[in-house]
C-alpha positions as CSV (number, residue, x, y, z in Angstrom):
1,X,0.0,0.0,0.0
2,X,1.3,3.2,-1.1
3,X,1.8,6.4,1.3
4,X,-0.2,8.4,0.0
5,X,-3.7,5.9,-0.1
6,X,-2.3,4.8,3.9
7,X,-2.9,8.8,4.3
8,X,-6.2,8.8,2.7
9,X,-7.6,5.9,4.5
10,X,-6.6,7.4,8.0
11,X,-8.1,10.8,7.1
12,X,-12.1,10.0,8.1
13,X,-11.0,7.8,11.3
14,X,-8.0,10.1,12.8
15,X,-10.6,13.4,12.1
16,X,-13.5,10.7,13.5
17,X,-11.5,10.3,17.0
18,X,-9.8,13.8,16.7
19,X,-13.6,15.6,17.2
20,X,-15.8,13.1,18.7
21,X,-13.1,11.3,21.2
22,X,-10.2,13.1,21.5
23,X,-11.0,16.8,22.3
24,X,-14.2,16.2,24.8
25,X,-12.0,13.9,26.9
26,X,-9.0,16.7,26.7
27,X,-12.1,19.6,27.2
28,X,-12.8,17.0,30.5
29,X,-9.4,17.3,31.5
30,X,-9.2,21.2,31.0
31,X,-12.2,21.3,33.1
32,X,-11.1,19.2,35.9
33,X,-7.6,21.1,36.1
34,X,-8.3,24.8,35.2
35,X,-11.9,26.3,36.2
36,X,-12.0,27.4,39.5
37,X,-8.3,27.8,39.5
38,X,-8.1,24.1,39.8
39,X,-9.9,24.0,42.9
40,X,-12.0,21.6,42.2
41,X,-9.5,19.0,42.9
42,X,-9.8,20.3,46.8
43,X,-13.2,20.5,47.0
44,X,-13.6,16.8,45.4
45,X,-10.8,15.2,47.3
46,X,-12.2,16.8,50.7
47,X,-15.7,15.8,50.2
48,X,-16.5,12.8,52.3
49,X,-19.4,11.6,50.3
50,X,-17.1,12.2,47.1
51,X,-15.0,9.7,48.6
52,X,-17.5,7.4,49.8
53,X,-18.7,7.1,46.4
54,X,-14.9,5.9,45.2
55,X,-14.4,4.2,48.0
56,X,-17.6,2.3,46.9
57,X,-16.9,2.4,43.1
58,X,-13.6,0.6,43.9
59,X,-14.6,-2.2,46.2
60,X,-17.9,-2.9,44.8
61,X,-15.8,-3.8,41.1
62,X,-13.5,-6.1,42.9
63,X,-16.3,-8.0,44.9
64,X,-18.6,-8.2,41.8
65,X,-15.4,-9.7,40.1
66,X,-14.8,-12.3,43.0
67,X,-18.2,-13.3,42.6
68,X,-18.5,-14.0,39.4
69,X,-15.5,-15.7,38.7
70,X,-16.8,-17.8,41.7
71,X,-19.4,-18.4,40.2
72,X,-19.0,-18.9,36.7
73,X,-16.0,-21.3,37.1
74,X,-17.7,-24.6,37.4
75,X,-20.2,-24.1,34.1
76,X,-17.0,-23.0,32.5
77,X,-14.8,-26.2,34.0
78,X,-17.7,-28.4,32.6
79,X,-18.2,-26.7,28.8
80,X,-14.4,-27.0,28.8
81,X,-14.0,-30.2,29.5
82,X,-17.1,-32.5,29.1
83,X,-18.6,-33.2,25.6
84,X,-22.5,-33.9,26.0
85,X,-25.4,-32.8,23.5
86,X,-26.6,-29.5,23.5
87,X,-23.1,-28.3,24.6
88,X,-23.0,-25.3,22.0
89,X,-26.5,-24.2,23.0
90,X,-25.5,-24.1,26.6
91,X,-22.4,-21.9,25.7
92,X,-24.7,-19.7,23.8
93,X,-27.7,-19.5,26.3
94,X,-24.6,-18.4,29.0
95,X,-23.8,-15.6,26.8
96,X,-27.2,-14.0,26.6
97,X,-27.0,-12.0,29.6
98,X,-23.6,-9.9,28.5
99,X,-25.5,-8.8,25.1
100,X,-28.3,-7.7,27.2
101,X,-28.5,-4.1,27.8
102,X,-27.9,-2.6,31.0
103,X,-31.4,-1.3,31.7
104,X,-33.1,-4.6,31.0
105,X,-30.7,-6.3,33.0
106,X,-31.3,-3.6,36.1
107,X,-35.7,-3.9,35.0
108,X,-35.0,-7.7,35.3
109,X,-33.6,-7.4,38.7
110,X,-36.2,-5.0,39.7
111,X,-39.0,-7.6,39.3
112,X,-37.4,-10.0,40.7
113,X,-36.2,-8.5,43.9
114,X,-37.5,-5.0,43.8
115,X,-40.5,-3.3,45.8
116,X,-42.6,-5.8,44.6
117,X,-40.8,-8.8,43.0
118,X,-41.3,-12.4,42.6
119,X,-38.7,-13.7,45.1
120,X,-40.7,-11.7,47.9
121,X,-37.0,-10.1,49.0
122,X,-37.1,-6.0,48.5
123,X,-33.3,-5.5,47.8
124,X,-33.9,-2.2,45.4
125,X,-31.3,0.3,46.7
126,X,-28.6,-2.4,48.1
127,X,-25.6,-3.5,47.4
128,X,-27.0,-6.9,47.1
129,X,-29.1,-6.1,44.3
130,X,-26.0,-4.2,42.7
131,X,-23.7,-7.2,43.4
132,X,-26.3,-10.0,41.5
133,X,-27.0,-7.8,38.4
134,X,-23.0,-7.8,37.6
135,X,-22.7,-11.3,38.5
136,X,-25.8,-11.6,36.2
137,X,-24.6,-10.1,33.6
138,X,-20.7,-11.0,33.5
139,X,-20.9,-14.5,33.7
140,X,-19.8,-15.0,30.0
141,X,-16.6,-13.0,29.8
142,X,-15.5,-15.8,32.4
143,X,-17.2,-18.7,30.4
144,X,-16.0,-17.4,27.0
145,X,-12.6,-16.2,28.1
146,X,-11.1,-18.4,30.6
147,X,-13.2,-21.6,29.2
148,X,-11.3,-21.0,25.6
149,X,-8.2,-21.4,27.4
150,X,-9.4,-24.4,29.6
151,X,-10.6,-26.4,26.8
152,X,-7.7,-26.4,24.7
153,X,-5.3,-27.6,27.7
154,X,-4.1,-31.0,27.4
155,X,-5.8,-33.4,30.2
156,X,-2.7,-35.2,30.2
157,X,-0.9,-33.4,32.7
158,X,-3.7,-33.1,34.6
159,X,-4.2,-37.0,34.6
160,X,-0.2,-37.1,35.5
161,X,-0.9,-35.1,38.5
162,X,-3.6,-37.6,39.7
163,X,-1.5,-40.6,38.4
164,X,1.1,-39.1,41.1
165,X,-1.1,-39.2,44.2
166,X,-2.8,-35.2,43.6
167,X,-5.8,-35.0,44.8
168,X,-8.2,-33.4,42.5
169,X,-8.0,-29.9,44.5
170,X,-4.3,-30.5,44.4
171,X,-4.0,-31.3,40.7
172,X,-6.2,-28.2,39.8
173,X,-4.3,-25.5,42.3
174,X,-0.8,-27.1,40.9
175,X,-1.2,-28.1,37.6
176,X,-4.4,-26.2,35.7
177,X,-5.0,-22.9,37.9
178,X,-1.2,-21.6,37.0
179,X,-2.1,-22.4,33.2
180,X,-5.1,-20.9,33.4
181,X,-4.1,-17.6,35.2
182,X,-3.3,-15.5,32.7
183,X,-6.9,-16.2,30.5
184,X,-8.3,-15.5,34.3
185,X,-6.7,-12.4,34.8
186,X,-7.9,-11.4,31.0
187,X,-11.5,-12.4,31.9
188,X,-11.3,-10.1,35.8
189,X,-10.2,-6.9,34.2
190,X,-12.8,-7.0,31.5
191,X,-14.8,-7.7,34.4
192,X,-14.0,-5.4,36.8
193,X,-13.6,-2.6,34.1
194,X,-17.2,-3.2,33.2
195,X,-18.1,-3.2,36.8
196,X,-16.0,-0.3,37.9
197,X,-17.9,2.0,35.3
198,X,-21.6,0.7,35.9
199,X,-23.8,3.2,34.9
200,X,-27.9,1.8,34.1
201,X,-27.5,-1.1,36.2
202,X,-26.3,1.5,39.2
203,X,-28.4,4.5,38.6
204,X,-31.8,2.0,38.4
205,X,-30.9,-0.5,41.6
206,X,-29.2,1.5,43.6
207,X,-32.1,4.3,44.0
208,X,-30.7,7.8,45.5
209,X,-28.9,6.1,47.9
210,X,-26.0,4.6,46.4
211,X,-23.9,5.6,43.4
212,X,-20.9,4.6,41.7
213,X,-18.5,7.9,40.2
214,X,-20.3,6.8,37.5
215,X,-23.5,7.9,38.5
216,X,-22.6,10.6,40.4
217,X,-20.6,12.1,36.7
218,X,-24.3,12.0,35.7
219,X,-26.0,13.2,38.8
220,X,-22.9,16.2,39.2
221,X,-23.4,17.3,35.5
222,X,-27.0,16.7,34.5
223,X,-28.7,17.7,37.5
224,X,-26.6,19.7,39.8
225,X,-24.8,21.8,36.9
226,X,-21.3,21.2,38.8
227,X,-19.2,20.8,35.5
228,X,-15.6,21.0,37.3
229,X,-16.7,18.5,40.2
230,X,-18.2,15.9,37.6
231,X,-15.2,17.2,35.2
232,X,-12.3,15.6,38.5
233,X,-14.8,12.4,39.5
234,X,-13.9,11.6,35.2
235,X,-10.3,12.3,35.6
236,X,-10.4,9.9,38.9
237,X,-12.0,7.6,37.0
238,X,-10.1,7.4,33.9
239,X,-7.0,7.4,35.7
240,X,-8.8,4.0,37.9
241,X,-8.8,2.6,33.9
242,X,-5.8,3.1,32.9
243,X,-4.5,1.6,36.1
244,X,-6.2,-1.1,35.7
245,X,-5.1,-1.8,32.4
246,X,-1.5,-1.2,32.8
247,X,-1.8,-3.8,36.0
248,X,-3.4,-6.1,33.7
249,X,-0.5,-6.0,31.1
250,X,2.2,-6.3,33.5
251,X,0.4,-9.4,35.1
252,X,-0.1,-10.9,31.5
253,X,4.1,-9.9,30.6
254,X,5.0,-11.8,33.8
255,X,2.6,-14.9,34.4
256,X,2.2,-16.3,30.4
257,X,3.2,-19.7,30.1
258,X,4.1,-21.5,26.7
259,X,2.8,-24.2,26.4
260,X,1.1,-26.8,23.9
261,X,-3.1,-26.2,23.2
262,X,-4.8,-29.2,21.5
263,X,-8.0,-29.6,19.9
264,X,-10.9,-29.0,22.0
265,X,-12.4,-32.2,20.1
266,X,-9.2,-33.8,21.4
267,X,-9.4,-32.3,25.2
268,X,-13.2,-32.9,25.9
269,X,-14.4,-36.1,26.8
270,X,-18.3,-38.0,27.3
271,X,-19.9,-38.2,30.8
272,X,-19.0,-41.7,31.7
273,X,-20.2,-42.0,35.2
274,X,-23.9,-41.2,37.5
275,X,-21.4,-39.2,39.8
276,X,-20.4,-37.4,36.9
277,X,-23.9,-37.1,35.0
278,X,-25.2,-35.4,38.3
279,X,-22.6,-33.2,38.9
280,X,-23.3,-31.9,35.5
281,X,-26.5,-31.3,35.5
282,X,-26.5,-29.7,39.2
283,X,-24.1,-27.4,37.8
284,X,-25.5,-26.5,34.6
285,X,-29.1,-26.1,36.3
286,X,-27.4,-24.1,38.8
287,X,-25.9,-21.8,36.5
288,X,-28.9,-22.1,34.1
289,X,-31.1,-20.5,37.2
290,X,-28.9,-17.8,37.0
291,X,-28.7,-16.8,33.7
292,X,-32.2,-18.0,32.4
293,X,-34.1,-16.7,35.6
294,X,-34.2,-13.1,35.4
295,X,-35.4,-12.8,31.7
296,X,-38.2,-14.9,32.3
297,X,-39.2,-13.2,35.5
298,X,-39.1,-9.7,33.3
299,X,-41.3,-11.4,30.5
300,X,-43.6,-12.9,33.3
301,X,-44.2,-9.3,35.1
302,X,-44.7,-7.8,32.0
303,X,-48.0,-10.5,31.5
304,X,-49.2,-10.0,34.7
305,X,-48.8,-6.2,35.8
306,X,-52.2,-5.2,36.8
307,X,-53.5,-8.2,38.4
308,X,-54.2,-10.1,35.7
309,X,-52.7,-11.9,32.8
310,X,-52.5,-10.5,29.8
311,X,-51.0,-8.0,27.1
312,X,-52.0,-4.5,29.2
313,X,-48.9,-4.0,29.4
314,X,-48.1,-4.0,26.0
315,X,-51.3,-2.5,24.9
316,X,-50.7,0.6,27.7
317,X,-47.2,1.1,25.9
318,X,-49.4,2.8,22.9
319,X,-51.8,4.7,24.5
320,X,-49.0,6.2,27.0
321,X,-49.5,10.4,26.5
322,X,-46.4,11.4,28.5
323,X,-43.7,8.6,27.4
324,X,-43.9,8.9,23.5
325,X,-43.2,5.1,23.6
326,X,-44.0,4.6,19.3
327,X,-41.3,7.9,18.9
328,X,-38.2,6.0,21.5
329,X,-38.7,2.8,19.3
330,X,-38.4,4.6,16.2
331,X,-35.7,7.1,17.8
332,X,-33.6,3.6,18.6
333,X,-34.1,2.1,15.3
334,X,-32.9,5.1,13.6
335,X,-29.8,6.0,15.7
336,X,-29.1,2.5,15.7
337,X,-28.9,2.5,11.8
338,X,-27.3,5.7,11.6
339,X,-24.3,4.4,14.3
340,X,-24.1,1.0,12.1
341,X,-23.4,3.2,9.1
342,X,-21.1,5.6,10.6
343,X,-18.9,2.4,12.2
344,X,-18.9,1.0,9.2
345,X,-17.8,4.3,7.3
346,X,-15.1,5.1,10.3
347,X,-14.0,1.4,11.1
348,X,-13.7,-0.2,7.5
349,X,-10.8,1.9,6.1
350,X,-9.5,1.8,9.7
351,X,-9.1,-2.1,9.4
352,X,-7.6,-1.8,6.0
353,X,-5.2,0.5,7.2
354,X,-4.2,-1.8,10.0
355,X,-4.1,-4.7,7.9
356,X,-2.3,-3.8,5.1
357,X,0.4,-1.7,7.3
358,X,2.3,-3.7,9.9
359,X,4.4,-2.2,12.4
360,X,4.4,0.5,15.9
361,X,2.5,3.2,13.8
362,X,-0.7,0.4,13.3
363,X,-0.2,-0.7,16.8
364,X,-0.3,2.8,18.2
365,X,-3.8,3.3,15.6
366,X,-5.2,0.2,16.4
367,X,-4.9,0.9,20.4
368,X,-6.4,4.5,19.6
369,X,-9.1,3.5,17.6
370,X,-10.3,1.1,21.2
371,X,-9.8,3.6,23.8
372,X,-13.6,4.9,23.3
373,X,-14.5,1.1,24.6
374,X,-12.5,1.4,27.1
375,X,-14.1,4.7,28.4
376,X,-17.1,4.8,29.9
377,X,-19.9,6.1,27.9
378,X,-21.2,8.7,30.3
379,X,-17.6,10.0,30.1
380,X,-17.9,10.5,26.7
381,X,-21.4,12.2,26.5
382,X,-20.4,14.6,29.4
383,X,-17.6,15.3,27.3
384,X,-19.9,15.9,24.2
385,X,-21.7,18.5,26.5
386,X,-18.7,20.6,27.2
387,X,-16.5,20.2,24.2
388,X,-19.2,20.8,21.4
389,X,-20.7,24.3,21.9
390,X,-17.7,25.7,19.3
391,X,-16.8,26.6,16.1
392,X,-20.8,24.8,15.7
393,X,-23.2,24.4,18.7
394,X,-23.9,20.4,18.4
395,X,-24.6,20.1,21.5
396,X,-28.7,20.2,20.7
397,X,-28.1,17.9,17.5
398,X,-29.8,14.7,17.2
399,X,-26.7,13.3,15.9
400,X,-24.4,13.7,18.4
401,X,-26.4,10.2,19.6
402,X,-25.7,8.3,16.7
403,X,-22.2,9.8,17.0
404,X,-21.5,8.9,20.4
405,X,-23.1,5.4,20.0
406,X,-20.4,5.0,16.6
407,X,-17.7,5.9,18.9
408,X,-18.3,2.3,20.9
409,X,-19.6,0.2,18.1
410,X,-16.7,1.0,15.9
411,X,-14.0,-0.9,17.6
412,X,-16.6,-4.5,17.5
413,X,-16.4,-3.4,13.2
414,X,-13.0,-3.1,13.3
415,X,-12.2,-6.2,15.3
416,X,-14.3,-8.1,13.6
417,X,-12.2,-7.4,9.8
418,X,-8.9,-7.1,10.2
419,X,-8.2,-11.2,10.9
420,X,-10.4,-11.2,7.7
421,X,-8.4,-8.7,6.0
422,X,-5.0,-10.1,6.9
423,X,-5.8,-13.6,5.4
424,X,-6.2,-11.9,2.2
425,X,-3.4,-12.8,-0.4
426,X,-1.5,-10.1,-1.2
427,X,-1.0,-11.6,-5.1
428,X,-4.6,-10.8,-5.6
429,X,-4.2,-7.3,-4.6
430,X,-1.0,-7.1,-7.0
431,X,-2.8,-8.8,-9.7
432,X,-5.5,-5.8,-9.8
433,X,-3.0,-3.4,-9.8
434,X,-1.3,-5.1,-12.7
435,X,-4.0,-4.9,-15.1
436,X,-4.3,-1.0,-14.0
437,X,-7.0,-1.2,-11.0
438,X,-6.9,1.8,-8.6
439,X,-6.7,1.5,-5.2
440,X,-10.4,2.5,-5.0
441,X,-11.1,-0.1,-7.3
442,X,-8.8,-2.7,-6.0
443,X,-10.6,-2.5,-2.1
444,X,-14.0,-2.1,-3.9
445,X,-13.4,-5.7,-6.1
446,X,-10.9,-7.6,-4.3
447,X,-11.0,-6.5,-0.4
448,X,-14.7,-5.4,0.1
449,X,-16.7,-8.5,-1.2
450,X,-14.3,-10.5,1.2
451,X,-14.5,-8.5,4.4
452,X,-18.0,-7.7,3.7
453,X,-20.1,-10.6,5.7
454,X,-17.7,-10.2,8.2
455,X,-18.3,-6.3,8.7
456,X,-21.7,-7.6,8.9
457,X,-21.2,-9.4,12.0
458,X,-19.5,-6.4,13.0
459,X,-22.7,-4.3,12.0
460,X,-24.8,-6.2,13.7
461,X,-22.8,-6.1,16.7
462,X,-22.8,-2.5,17.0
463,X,-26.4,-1.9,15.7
464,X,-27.2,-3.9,19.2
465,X,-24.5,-1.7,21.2
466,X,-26.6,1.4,19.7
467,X,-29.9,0.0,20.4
468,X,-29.2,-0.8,24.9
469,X,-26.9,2.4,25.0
470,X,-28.0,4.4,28.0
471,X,-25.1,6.4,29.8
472,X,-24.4,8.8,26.8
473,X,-27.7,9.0,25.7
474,X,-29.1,10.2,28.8
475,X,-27.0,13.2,28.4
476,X,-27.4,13.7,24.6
477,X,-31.5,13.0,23.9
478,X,-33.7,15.4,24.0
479,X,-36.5,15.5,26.5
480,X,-38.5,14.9,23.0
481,X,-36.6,12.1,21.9
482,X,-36.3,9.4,23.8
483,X,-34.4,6.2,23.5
484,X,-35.9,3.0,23.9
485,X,-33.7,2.5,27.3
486,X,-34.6,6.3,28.7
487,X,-38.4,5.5,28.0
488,X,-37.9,2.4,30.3
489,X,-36.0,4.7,32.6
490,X,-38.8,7.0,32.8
491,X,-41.7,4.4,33.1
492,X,-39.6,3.2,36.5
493,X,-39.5,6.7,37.7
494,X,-43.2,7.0,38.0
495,X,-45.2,5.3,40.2
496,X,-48.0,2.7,40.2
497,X,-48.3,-1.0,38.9
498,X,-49.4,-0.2,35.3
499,X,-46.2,1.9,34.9
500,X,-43.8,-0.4,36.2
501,X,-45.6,-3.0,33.7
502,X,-45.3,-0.7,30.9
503,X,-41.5,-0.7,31.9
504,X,-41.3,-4.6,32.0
505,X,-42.7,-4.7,29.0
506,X,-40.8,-2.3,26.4
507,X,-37.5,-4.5,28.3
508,X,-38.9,-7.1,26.8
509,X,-39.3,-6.0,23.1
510,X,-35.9,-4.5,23.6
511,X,-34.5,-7.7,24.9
512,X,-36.0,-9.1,21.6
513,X,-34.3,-7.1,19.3
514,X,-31.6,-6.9,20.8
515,X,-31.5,-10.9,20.8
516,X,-32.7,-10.7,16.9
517,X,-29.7,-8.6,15.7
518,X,-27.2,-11.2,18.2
519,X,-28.8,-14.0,16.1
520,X,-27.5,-12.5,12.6
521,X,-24.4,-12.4,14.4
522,X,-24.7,-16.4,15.3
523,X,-26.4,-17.2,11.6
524,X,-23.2,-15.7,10.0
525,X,-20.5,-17.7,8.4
526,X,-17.0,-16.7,8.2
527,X,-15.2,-16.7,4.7
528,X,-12.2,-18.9,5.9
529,X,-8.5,-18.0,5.1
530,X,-8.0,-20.9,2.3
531,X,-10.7,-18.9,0.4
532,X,-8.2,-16.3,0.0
């Protein structure tokens, strides 16, 4: 690839990040360190409920990531290592909850062990209530993470161990836990950076009692108007995320082990005993409660809110004068769309970029182009308020939502081509360029009907990120416009049975198409390498 078409396809991205990413989190900096003649520091770092609420932040990320590891190892010891039908479907039921959005996962809790939920247990505005949603919801990174690892270790050394006299505690603290730590320690930052910046789940459990810095950003900005205070609790927290990460790298730099994967059809082996059948199935139901449970609860309160059962719930969601319920579905559907396309516009030459230029420059784009996952999203649309009001007001634009909601999906499009892109010979680019293609014309017939179905996994990936946003949106929507998540938000605000139904309800048919758009993803096939 020549210089001057690497320069061409980094124009749209770098100017992409430049605007949207890179100056509102600088313009969150300048807050935080110059307005009030930086003493806003002071005031935050003196403030004894301030530091509550990172006190809290902080502890209540590394319990939820305890817990879940906890809890998520034994389904991910058995889908690792035992081969039974229906093993694919389990691993796919277990990732539901991560794809779910925040809001119906904080709805779902509600009616189960809200005010008035099934399990007869009011835990709305605990920590309890807090501590099950993440578990809830972050059960997969542990299955899919540290179970990828797991089931491509070979059960020889684990069978030397117990050939040896190890005990089967013995043979998994000696032999498989220091093999497995590094895909652990993957899987508990991913989980305890998604935990550390909980916003929906937070803001709709917690009630006005408790709040993570992520919450209170929102709370600080949106209804307080106390820009440098939020502008510090942002600094605080992205400094807690970088952190975090570097930790994490360091931990992965000194802990990897080499060592020899095989064949998962090679590692996993039939249930061969009535010990072994039960301690399968107790485990799998057990885990299956879990994950299964709180969806069906939601879709059961949404039948039966008013007494009886039936579709009043779905029928109020029409007839509903103050939440415009027909305008946040199509508001949802059409920022969702118009996020898809601007990932895809942003993220496509991005991925050509990085695959067709190796070396520290494409490392240094490729880690720039996933910082905006990495930062939490009411971050970025508090930064959107106070970094867009010049050359051009934007900040009342209905695009800054589709905008924002781009900025997260991009990195899934991105992710999801380069591998792609790589595989592709290089002779078949050179051959186009021999019989006098352009580079236009050589991406548009060689490299865009290749990478295409998998930018559609991509797409479909971050048309579902668009649709369950909630911490930038809540910032960027208009009172006019709502979202699909902010209707819900509102329904739960007001009071009486009918409402909350109403808000059980739109969870559902957001839970739906959310779970439509992750089943393009499953239904896709991937163009293999040896096609290329």
């Amino acid at each position: 690839m020549s210089r001057r078409t690497a320069i061409g396809l980094a124009v749209v991205p770098v100017l992409f990040l430049l605007a949207f990413f890179v100056w509102p989190v600088a313009s969150i900096l300048a807050t935080g360190l110059v307005e009030e003649g930086g003493k806003a520091f002071t005031r935050v770092l003196t403030n004894e409920r301030l530091l509550g609420v990172a006190w809290f932040t902080l502890w209540q990320a590394v319990v939820s990531t305890v817990l879940t590891v906890l809890v998520a190892m034994p389904a991910t010891w058995v889908l690792a290592r035992f081969d039974f039908r229906g093993r694919s479907l389990v691993r796919a039921v277990a990732t539901v909850p991560f794809v779910l959005p925040t809001v119906v996962v904080g709805t779902a809790f509600l009616a189960l062990v809200g005010p008035s939920g099934v399990l007869g247990v009011d835990l709305h505005g605990t920590v309890w209530a807090i501590l099950g949603a993440h578990v809830f919801f972050n059960i997969a990174v542990v299955v899919r993470v540290v179970g990828g690892v797991w089931g491509h270790l070979d059960p020889r050394l684990e069978d030397a161990a117990r050939s040896l006299g190890a005990s089967p505690w013995q043979t998994f603290t000696r032999v498989t836990l220091p093999l497995l730590r590094p895909a652990l320690a993957a899987a508990s930052s991913i989980v305890f950076l998604f935990t550390l910046t909980s916003f929906g789940t937070v803001l709709i459990l917690g009630g006005p009692r408790i709040a993570t810095v992520e919450v209170e950003i929102y709370r600080r900005s949106a209804l307080f108007l106390d820009l440098p205070a939020a502008a510090v609790l942002a600094l605080l927290q992205m400094v807690g995320v970088v952190a975090a990460l570097t930790a994490y790298s360091r931990y992965q730099e000194r802990h990897t082990v080499e060592q020899t994967l095989r064949p998962v059809q090679e590692t996993a082996r039939r249930i061969q005993t009535g010990r072994e059948r039960g301690l399968v199935a107790g485990i799998l139901g057990g885990t299956g409660v879990i994950v299964i449970g709180p969806p069906l609860v939601l879709v059961w309160r949404s039948l039966t809110a008013g007494g009886g059962f039936g579709l009043q719930a779905y029928r109020a969601l029409r007839s509903d004068a103050l939440v415009p319920v027909g305008a946040a579905v199509g508001n949802s559907l059409g920022f969702a769309v118009a996020a898809t396309l601007i990932a895809l516009g942003v993220g496509l030459p991005a991925a050509v970029l990085i695959a067709a230029r190796r070396g520290r420059i494409s490392r240094w784009f490729d880690t720039l182009l996933m910082l905006p996952l990495g930062t939490s999203a009411v971050t970025i649309g508090f930064g959107f308020l106070i970094a867009l009001d010049s050359p051009v007001d934007l900040r009342a634009s209905r695009a800054l939502v589709p905008i924002a909601h781009a900025l997260v999906a991009t990195p899934f499009v991105v992710r999801a081509s380069v591998p792609v892109l790589r595989a592709v010979r290089g002779r078949l680019r050179e051959a186009a360029a021999t019989l006098g293609a352009s580079p236009a014309r050589t991406f548009r017939e060689v490299d865009l009907p290749i990478v295409s179905r998998v930018a559609a996994v991509g797409a479909a990936f971050a048309f579902a990120v668009s649709l369950g946003e909630f911490g930038a949106t809540i910032f960027l929507a208009r009172p006019g416009g709502p979202t699909i998540p902010i209707a819900i938000y509102r329904f739960l605000g007001r009071p009486g049975v009918l409402n909350f139904g109403q808000a059980m309800a739109l969870s559902v048919l957001l839970m739906a198409i959310t779970a439509a758009a992750i089943m393009a993803v499953e239904r896709a096939r991937f163009p293999g390498p040896g096609a290329f």
